[in-house]
N, C-alpha and C positions, 0 to 999 in steps of 0.2 A: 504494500500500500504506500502510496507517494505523499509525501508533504503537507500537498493540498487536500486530503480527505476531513480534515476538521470542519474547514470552511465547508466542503460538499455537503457531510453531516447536518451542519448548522442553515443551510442554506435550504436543504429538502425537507429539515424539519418546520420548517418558514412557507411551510410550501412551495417549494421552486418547479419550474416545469424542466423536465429533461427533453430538448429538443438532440434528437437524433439525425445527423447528418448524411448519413449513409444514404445509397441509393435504396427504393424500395423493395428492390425484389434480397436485400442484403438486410433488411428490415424486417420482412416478411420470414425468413431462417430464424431470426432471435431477437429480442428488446428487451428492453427497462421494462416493467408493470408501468402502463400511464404514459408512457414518452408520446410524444408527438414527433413522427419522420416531416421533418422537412428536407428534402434531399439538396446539398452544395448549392447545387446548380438552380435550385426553386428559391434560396432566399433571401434575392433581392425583390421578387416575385410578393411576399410575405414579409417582407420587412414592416408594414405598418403593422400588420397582427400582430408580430413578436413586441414590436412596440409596445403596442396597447396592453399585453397583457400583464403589467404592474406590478409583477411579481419576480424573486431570482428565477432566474436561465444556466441550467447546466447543460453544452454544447460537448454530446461524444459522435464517435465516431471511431473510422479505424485510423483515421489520419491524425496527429498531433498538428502537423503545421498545418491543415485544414482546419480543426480547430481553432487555434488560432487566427486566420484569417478572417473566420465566423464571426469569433470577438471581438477582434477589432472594427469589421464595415459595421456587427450590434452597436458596439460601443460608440462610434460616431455619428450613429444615427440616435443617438439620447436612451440607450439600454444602461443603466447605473450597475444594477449585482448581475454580474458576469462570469459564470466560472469553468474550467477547463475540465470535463471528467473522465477525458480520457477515453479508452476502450467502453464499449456499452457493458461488459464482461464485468468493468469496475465498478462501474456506477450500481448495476446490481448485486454485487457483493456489499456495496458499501450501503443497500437500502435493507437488504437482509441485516445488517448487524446495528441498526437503528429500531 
């Protein structure tokens, strides 16, 4: 488990939405309980939704620096709690021990 699992913790228990980056048919093999797939390539597409929804965002996937890049165009678009979680593998291990 990486560094960042506290803040993940604190942030799901806050309700945060797991958006899944992954393509769908990569989606449809396995997920978080609750994620919403928005795939790379759909969200500039969805960027106002992800906006609107008020709450933290944990962005997995299989790519780190895809992640990344998710966070950051969130983040300039007015997205405030932002966080990296990695593999979807992680994010439900780390929802299971919550």
């Amino acid at each position: 488990m990486g560094i960042g699992n506290g803040k993940i913790k604190k942030a799901l228990r806050r309700g945060a939405v797991v958006i899944d980056i992954r393509t769908a048919a990569e989606f449809d093999r396995g997920k978080v309980p609750d994620s919403i797939n928005i795939p790379v390539d759909r969200i500039n597409i969805n960027l106002k939704r992800v906006v609107q929804m008020n709450r933290p965002i944990i962005i997995c996937s299989n790519s780190h620096s895809e992640n990344e890049r998710v966070i950051e165009l969130l983040k300039a678009n007015g997205v405030n709690e932002i966080h990296n979680g990695g593999n979807w593998t992680t994010i439900s291990s780390i929802m299971r021990s919550i």
